[in-house]
N, C-alpha and C positions, 0 to 999 in steps of 0.2 A: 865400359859398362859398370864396372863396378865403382868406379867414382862415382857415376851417374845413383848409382842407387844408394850410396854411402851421403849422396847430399837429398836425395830422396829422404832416408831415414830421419837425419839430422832437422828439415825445415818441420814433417810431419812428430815431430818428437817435441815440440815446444808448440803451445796455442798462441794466436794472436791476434789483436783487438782489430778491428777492421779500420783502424788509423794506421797500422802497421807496426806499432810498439811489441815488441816479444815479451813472452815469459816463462818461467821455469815448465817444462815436462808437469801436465795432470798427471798424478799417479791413477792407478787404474783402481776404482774400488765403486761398482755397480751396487753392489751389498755394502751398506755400512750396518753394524751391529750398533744400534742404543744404548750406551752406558753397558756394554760390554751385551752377550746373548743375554737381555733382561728379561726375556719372556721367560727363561727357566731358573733364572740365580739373579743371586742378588745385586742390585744394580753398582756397575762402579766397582765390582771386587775383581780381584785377579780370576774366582773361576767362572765368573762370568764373560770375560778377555779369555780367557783359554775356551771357553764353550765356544765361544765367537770363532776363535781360528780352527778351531776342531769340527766346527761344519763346515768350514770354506768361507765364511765372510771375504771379502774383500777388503774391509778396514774394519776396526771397531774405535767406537766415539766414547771418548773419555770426558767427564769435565774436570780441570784445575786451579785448585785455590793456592795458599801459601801459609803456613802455618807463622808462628810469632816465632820462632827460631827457623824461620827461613827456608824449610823444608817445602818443598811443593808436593801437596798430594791431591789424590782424585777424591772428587765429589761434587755434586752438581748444587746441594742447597746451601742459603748461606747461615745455617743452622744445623749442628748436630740432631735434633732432634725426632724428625720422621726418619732418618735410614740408622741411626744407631740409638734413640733415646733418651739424650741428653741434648738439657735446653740451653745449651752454647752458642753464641756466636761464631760461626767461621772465623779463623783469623787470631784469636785471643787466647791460644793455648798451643803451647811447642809440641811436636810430633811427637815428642816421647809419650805425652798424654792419650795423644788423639789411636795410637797403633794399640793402645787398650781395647778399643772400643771394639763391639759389636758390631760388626753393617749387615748380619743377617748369617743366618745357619752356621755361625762358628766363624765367617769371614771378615780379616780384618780391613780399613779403610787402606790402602795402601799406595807407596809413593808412583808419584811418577817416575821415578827411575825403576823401579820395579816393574811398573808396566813396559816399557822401552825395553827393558831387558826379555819377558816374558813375547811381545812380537817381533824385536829383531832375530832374523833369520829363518821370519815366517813368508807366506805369503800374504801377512793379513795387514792391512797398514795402519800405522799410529794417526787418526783423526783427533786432533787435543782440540777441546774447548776452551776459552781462555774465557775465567770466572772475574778476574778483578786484576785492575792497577798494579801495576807497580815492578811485575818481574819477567815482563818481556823481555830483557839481555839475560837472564835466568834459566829460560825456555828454551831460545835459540841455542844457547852454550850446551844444554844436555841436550837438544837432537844434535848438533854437533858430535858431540864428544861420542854418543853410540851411531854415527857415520849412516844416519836415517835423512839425511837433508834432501833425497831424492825421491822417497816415498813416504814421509809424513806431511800431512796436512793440518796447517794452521784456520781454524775457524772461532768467529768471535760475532756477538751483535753487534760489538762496538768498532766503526768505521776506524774510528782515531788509533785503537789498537792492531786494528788488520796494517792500516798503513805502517806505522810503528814497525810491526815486525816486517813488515817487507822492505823498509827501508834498512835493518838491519840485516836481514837476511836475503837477499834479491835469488838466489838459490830457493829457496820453500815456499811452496805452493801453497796459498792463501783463498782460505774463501770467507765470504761475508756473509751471517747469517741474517736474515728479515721476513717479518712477516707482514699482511698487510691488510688491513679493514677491507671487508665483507664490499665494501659502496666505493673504495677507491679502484677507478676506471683503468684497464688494461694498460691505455698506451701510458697512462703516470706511472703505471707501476715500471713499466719499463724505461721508460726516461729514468726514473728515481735509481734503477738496478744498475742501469748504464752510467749515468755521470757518478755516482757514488760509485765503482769498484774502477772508473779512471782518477777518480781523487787518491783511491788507496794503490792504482797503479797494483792492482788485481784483473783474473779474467775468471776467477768462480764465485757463484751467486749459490748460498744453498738457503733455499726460499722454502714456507711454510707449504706443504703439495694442495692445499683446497686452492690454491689460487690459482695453479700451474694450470695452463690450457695450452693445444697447439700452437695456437697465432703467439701467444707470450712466447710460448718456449724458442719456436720457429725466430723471431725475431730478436731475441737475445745472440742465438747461434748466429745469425746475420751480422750481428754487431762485435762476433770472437769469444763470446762468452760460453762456459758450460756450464750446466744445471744441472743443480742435486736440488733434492726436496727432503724434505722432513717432516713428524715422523707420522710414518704410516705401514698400519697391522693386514690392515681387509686386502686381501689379494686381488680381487677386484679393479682396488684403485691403485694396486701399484702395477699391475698391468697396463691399468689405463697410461699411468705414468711412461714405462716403460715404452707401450707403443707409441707417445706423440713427442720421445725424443730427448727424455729426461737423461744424464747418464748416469746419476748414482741415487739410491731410494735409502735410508735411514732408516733404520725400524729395529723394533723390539723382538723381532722374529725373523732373523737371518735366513732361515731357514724354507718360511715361505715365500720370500723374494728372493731367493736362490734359485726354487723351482718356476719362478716368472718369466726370471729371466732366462733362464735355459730354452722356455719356448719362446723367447724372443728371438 
């Protein structure tokens, strides 16, 4: 009996495409926080990531760039300028610069190894954004190194870099971020979700939610894949979400897709 259920856990513990190819354990994260709880603090700082775990989120969503001295920090634009002030290029100033800066009420923009240390040993998981080229064996090596390879999620727009890291990492759970024109027809969208995350040798789609309907979602699940959406405030629609089978919502307010999903 208890082999039986120890290979039980084991097959039910890893998703798989309905060709039969395995892959790493979905971490579990129903709630993703938006650049940290950004409905109350300011996006991308650490106490925005700590408001996140401090409601219960499930993950909180970072974005990551690379500084000119090789430091990778969080931020999602490719400009200083809306979240600290400064009309800078992303990329063209070393961290010692950038940890000057302002991103809002006192908070500085801060590394990714910071945040990693601030959610390991929580239950909120590291959702990393990958902003730009270049330092995917970078990324993998710090979830590595603070021993996150089973509950951080790598997500990216770009296919070529989702593969990339799955090819170096076949341990971390990938998903592929898209969205898709208002007039393009269901079953394309799904064909297009499907053969794109077997190219990246992925089984998560985390797709823009005006487009999520139950026939999409339902036949993605068919094909092995799980569904996140992104990002969405109105409770309403993340209910709606919720009930036609989405498993994780993204949003700027943890807190009321917390409450959705509990009457889920």
């Amino acid at each position: 009996m208890k082999k039986l259920l120890a290979l039980v856990l084991m097959v039910s513990s890893a998703a798989v495409f309905a060709d039969g190819n395995a892959f790493p354990p979905i971490p579990s994260a129903p709630v993703v926080a938006h650049r940290g709880f950004s409905g109350i603090k300011p996006e991308n700082t650490l106490a925005a990531f700590r408001a996140a775990v401090e409601v219960g989120a499930g993950g909180a969503e970072c974005d990551i760039r690379r500084a000119s001295d090789g430091v990778i920090y969080i931020m999602h634009d490719g400009n200083f300028n809306r979240t600290a002030g400064h009309d800078i290029p992303a990329g063209t100033i070393p961290y010692s610069e950038i940890e000057a800066f302002d991103a809002g009420e006192g908070e500085k923009i801060p590394t990714l190894e910071s945040y990693l240390t601030l959610l390991k040993g929580t239950a909120t998981r590291p959702i990393i954004e990958v902003k730009e080229d270049g330092f995917e064996e970078q990324l993998v090596e710090m979830i590595r190194a603070f021993e996150l390879e089973s509950t951080a999620v790598v997500i990216d727009f770009s296919a070529a870099r989702v593969k990339k890291v799955r090819e170096l990492a076949p341990e971390i759970c990938c998903a592929w971020l898209c969205s898709f024109n208002s007039e393009t027809p269901e079953d394309e969208i799904a064909e297009k979700i499907i053969g794109t995350l077997k190219d990246c040798n992925t089984n998560v789609v985390d797709m823009q939610f005006g487009r999520a309907t139950p026939t999409l979602v339902r036949k993605l699940n068919e094909a092995g894949i799980s569904v996140w959406c992104w990002t969405v405030d109105n409770p309403e629609d993340i209910q709606r979400l919720y009930d036609m089978g989405v498993d994780s919502v993204t949003t700027d307010f943890p807190d009321r897709a917390l409450e959705c999903y509990r009457k889920k």
